[in-house]
N, CA, C and O atoms as a Tinker XYZ file with bonds, in Angstrom:
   252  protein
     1  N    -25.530000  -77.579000  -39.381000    73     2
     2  CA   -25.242000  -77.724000  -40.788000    64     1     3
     3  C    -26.535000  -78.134000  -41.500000    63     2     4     5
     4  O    -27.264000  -79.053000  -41.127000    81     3
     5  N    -26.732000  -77.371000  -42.538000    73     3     6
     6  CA   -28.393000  -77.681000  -43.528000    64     5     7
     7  C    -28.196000  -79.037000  -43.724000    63     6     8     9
     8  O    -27.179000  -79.564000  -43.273000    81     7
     9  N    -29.239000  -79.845000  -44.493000    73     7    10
    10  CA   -28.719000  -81.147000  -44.772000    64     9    11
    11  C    -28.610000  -81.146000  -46.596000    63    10    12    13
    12  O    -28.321000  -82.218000  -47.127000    81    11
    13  N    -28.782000  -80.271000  -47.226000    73    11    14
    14  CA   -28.471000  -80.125000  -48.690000    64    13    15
    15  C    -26.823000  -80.082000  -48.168000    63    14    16    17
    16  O    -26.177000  -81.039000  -48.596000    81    15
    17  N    -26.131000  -79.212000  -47.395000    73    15    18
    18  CA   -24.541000  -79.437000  -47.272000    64    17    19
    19  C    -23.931000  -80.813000  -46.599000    63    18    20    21
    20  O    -22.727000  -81.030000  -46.732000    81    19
    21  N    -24.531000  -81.483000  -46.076000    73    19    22
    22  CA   -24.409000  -83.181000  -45.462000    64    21    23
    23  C    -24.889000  -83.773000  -46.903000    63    22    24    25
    24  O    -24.088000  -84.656000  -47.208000    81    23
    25  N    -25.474000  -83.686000  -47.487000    73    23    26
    26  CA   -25.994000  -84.288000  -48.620000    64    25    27
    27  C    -24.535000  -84.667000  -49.387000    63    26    28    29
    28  O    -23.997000  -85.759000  -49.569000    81    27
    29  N    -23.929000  -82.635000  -49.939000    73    27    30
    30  CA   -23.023000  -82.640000  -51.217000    64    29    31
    31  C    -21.549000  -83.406000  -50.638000    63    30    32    33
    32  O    -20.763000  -84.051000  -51.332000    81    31
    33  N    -21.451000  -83.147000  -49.287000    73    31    34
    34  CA   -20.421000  -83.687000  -48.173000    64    33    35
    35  C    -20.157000  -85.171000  -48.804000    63    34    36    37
    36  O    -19.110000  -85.571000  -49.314000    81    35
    37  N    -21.796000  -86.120000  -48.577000    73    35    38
    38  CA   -21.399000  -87.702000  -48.868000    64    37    39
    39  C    -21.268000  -87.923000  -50.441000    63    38    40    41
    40  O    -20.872000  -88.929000  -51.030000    81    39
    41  N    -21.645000  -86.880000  -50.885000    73    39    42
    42  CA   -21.242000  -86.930000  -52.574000    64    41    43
    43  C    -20.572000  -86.779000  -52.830000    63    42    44    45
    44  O    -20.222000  -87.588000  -53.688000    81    43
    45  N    -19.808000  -85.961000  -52.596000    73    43    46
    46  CA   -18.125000  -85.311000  -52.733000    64    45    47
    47  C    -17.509000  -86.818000  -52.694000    63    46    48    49
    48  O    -17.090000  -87.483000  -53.642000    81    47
    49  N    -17.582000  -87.165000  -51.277000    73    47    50
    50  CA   -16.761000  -88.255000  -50.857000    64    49    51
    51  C    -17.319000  -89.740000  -51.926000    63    50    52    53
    52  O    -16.545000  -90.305000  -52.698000    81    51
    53  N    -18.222000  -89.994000  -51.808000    73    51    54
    54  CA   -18.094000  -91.072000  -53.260000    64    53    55
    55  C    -18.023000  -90.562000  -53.889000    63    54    56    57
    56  O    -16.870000  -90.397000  -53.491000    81    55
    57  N    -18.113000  -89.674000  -55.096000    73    55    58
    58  CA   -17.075000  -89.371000  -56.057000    64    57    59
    59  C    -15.828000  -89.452000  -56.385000    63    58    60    61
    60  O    -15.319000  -89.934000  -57.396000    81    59
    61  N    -15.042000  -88.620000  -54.870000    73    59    62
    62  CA   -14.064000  -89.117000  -54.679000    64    61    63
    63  C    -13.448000  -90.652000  -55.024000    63    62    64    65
    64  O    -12.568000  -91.056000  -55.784000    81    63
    65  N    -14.454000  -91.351000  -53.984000    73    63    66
    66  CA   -13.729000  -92.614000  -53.809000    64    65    67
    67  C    -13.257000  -92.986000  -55.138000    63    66    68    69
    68  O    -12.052000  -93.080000  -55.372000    81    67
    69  N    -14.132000  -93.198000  -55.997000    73    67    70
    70  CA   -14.831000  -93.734000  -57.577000    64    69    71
    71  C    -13.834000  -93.621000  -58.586000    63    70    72    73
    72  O    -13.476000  -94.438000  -59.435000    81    71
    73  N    -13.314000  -92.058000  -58.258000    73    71    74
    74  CA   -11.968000  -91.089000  -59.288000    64    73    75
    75  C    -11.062000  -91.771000  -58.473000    63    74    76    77
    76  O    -10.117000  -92.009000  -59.224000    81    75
    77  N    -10.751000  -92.318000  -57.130000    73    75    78
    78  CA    -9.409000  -92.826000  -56.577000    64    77    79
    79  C     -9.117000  -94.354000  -56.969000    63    78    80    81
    80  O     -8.002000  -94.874000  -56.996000    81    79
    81  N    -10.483000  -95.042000  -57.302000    73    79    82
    82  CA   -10.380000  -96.432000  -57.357000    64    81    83
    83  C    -10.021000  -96.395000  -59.033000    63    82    84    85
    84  O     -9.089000  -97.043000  -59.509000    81    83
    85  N    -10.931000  -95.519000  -59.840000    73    83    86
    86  CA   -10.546000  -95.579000  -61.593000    64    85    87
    87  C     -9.102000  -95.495000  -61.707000    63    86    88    89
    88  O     -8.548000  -96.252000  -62.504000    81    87
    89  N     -8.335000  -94.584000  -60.942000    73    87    90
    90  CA    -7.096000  -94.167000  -60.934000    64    89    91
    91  C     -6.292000  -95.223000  -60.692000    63    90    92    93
    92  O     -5.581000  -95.676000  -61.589000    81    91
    93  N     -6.310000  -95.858000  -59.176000    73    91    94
    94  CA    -5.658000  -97.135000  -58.936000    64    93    95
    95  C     -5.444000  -98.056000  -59.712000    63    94    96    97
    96  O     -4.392000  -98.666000  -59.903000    81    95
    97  N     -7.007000  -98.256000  -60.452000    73    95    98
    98  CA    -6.716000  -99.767000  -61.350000    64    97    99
    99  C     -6.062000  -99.334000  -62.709000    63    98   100   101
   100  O     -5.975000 -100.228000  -63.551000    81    99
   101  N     -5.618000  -98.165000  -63.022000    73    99   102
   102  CA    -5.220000  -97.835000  -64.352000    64   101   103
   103  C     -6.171000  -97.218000  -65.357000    63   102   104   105
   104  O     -5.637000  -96.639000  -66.303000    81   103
   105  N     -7.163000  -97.241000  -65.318000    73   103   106
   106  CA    -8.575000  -96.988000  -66.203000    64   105   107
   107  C     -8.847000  -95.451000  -66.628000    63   106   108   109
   108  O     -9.560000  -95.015000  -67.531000    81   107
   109  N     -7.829000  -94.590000  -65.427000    73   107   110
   110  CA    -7.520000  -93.189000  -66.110000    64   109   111
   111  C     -6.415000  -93.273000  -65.959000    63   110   112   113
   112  O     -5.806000  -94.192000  -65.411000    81   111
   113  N     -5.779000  -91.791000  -66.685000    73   111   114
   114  CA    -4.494000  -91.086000  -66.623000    64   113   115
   115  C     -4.593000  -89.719000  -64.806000    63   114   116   117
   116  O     -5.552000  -89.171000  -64.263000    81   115
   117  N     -3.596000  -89.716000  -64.602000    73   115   118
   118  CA    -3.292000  -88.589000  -63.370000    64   117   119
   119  C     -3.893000  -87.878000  -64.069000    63   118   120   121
   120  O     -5.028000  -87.726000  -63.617000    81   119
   121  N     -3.601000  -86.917000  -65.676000    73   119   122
   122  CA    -4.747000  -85.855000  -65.588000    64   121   123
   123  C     -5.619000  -85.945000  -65.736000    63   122   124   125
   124  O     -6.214000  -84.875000  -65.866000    81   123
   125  N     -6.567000  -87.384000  -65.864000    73   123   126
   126  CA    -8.209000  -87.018000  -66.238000    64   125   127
   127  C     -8.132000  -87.324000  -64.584000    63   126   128   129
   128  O     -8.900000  -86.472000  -64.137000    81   127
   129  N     -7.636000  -88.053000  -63.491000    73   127   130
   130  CA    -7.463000  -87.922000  -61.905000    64   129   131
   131  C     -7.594000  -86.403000  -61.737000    63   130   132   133
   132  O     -8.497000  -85.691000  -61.299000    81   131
   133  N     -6.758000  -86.234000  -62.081000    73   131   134
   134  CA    -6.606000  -83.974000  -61.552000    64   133   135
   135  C     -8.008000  -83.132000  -62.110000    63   134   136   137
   136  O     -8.536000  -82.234000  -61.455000    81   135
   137  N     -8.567000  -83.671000  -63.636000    73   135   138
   138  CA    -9.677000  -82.713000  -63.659000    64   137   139
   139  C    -10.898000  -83.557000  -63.075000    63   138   140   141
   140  O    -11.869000  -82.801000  -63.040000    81   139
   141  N    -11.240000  -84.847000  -62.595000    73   139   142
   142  CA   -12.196000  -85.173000  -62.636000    64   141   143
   143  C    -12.481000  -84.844000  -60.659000    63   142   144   145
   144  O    -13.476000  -84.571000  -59.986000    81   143
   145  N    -10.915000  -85.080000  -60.328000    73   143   146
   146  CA   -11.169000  -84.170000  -58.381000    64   145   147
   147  C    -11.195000  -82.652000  -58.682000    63   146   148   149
   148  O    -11.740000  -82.095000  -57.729000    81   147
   149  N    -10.850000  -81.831000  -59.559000    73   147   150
   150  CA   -11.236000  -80.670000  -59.653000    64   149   151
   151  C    -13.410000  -80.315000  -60.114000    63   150   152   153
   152  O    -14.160000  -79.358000  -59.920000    81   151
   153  N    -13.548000  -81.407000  -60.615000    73   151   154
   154  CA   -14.945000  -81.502000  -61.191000    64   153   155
   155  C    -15.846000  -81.754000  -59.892000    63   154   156   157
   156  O    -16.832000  -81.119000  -59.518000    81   155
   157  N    -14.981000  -83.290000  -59.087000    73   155   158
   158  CA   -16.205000  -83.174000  -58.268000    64   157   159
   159  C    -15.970000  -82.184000  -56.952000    63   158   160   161
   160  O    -16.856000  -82.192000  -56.097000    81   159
   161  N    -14.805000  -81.330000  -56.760000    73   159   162
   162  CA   -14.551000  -80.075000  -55.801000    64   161   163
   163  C    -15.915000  -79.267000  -56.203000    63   162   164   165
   164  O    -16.707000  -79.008000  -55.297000    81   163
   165  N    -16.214000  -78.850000  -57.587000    73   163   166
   166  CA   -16.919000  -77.756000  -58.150000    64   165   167
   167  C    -18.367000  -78.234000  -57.944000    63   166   168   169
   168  O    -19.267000  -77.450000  -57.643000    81   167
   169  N    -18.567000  -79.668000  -58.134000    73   167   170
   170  CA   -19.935000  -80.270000  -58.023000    64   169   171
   171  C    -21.152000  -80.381000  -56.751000    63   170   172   173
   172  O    -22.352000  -80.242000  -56.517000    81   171
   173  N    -19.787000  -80.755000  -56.135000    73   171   174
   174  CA   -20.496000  -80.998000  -54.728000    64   173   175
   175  C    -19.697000  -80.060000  -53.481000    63   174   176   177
   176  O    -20.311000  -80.294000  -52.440000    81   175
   177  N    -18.860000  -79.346000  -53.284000    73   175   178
   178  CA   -18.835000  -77.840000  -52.903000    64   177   179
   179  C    -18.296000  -78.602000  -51.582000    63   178   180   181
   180  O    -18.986000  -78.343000  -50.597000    81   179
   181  N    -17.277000  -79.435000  -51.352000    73   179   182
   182  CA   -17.161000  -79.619000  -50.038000    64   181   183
   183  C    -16.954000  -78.898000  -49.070000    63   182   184   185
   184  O    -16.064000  -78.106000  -49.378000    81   183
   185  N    -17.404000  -78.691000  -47.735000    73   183   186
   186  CA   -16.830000  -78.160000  -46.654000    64   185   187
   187  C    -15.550000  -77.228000  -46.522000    63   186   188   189
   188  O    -15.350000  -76.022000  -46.384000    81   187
   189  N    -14.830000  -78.304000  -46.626000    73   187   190
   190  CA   -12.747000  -77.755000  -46.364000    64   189   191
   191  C    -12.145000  -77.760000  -48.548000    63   190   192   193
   192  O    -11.040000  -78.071000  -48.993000    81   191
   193  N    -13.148000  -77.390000  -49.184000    73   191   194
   194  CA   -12.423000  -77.576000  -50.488000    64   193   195
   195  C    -11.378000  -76.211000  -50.538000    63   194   196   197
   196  O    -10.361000  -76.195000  -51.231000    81   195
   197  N    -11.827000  -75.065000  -49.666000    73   195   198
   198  CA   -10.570000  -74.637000  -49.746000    64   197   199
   199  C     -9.342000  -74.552000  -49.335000    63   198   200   201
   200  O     -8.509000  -73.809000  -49.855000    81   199
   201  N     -9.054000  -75.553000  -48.046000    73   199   202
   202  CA    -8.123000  -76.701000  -47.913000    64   201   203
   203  C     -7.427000  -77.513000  -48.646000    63   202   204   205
   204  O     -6.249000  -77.832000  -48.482000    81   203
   205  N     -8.200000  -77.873000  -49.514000    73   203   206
   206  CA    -7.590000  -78.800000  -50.297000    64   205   207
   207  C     -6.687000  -78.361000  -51.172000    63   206   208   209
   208  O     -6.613000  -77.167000  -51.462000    81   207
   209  N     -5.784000  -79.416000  -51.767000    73   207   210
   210  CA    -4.567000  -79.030000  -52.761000    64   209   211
   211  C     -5.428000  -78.820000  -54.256000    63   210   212   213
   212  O     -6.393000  -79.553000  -54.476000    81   211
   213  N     -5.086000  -77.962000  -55.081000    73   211   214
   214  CA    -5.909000  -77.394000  -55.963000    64   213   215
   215  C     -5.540000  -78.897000  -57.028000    63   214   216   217
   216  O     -6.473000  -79.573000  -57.463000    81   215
   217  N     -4.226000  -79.210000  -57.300000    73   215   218
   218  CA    -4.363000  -80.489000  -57.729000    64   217   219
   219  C     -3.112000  -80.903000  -57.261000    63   218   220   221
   220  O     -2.195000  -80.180000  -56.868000    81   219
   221  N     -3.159000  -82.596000  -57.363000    73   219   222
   222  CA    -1.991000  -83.755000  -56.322000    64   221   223
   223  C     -0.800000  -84.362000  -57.255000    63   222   224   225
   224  O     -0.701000  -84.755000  -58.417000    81   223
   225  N      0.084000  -84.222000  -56.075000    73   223   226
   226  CA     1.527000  -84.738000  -56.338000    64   225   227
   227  C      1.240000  -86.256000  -57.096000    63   226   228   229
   228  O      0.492000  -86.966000  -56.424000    81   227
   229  N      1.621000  -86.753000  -58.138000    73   227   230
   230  CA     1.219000  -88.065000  -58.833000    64   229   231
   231  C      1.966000  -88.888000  -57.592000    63   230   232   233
   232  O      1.602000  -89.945000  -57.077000    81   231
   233  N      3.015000  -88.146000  -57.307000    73   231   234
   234  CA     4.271000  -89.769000  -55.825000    64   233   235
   235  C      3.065000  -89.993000  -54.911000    63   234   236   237
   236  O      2.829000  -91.129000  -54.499000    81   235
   237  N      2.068000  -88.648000  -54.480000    73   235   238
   238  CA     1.420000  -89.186000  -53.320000    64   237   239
   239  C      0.239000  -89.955000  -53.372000    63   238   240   241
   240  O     -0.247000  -90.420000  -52.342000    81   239
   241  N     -0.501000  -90.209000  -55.009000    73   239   242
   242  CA    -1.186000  -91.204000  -55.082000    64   241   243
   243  C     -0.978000  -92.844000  -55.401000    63   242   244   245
   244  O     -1.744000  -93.806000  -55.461000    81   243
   245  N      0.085000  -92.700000  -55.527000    73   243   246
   246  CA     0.517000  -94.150000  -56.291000    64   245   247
   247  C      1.547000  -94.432000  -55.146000    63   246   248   249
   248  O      1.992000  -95.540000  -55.444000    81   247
   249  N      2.029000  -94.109000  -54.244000    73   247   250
   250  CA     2.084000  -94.838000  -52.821000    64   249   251
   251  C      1.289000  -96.181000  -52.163000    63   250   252
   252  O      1.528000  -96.535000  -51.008000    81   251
């Protein structure tokens, strides 16, 4: 694997985290959650993004 794709990999994933923690504490809404994991899908190009759910069930984040 190049390391520009290990690079966008650990970016993806803090991004992630960042949009999961804003979400948790209330500080967004589920849809700025849905476009801002659709933003960083497009940004940083993960691996398995075409795996992923294009956007998430609101029950399965607030579990």
């Amino acid at each position: 694997m190049e390391q520009q794709k290990i690079i966008d990999e650990v970016n993806y994933h803090k991004a992630q985290a960042i949009t999961e923690l804003l979400y948790a504490r209330g500080m967004i809404t589920f849809d700025e959650y849905d476009k801002l994991t659709d933003l960083n899908r497009q940004s940083f190009s993960p691996l398995y993004a075409d795996l992923l759910p294009k956007t998430l069930e609101k029950s399965s984040i607030q579990s």
